[in-house]
C-alpha positions as CSV (number, residue, x, y, z in Angstrom):
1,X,-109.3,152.3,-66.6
2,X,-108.9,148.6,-66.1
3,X,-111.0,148.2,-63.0
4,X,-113.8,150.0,-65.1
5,X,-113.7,147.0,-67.3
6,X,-113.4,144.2,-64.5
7,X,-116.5,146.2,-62.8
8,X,-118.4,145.8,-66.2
9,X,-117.3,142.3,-66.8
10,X,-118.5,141.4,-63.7
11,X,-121.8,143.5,-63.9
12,X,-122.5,141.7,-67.2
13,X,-121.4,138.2,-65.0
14,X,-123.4,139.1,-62.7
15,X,-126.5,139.8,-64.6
16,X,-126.4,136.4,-66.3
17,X,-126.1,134.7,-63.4
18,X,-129.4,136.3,-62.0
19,X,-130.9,135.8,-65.5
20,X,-129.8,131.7,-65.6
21,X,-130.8,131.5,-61.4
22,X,-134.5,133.4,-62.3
23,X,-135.5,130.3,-65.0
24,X,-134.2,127.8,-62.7
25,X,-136.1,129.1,-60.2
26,X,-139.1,129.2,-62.2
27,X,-138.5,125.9,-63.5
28,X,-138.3,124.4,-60.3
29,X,-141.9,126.6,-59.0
30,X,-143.9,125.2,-61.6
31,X,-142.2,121.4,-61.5
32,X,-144.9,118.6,-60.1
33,X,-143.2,118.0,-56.8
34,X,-143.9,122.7,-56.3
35,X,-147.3,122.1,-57.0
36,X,-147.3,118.8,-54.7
37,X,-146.0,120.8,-52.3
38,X,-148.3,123.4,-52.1
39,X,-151.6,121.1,-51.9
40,X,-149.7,119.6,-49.1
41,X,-149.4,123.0,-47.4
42,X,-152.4,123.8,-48.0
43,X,-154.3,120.5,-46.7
44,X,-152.0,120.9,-43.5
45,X,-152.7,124.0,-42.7
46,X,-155.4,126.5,-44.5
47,X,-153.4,129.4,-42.7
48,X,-150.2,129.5,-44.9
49,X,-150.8,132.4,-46.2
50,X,-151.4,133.9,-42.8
51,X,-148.6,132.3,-41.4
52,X,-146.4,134.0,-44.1
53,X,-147.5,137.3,-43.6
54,X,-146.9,137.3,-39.6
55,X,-143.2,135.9,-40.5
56,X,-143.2,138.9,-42.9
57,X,-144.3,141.1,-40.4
58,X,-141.4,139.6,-38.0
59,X,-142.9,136.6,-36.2
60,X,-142.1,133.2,-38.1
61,X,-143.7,131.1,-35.2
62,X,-146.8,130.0,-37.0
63,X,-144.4,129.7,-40.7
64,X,-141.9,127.8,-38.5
65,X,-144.8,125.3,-37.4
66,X,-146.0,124.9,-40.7
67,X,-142.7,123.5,-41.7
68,X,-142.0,121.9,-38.9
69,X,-145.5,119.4,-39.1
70,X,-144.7,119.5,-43.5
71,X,-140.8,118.0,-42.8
72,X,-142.2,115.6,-40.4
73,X,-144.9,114.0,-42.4
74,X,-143.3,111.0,-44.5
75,X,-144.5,113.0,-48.3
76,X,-143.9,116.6,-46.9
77,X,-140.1,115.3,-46.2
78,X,-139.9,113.0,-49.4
79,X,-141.8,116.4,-51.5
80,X,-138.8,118.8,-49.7
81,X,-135.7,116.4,-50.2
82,X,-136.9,116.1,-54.1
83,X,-136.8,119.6,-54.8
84,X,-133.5,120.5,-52.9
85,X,-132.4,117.5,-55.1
86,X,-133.5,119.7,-58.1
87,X,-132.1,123.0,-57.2
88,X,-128.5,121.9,-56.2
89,X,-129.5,119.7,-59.7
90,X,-129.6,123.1,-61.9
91,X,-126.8,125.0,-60.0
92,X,-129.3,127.1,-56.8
93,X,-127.1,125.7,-53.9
């Protein structure tokens, strides 16, 4: 009877976790340095979207290019480093 409990407590734990993670998220999609990023993206490279959907598909070559030229470029790194600032910031390590 117990471990019914501790499996709802941590159900209900669980759920607010998600809950708190999913507006971080959102916050951090919609912040300036997102939208910065995907200009950048998109000025790199106009096949993002492309390059997603082979990765999705199961070859990240072109996705792993795209990153590759954005981390090297002086704003794509500064852009990146910012927001991983900003997610360990509100708790998405």
């Amino acid at each position: 009877m117990e471990s019914k409990e501790n499996s709802r407590r941590s159900a209900g734990t669980a759920a607010a976790e998600l809950a708190k993670n999913r507006e971080a998220v959102t916050r951090l999609a919609q912040s300036d340095d997102a939208k910065k990023l995907r200009e950048l993206l998109q000025q790199q490279s106009g096949g993002v979207r492309q390059a997603a959907q082979q990765a999705a598909a199961g070859d990240p070559s072109a996705l792993m290019a795209i990153m590759d030229q954005l981390i090297h470029s002086k704003e794509g790194a500064e852009l990146v480093d910012r927001i991983g600032a900003q997610a360990k910031q509100a708790g998405l390590e």
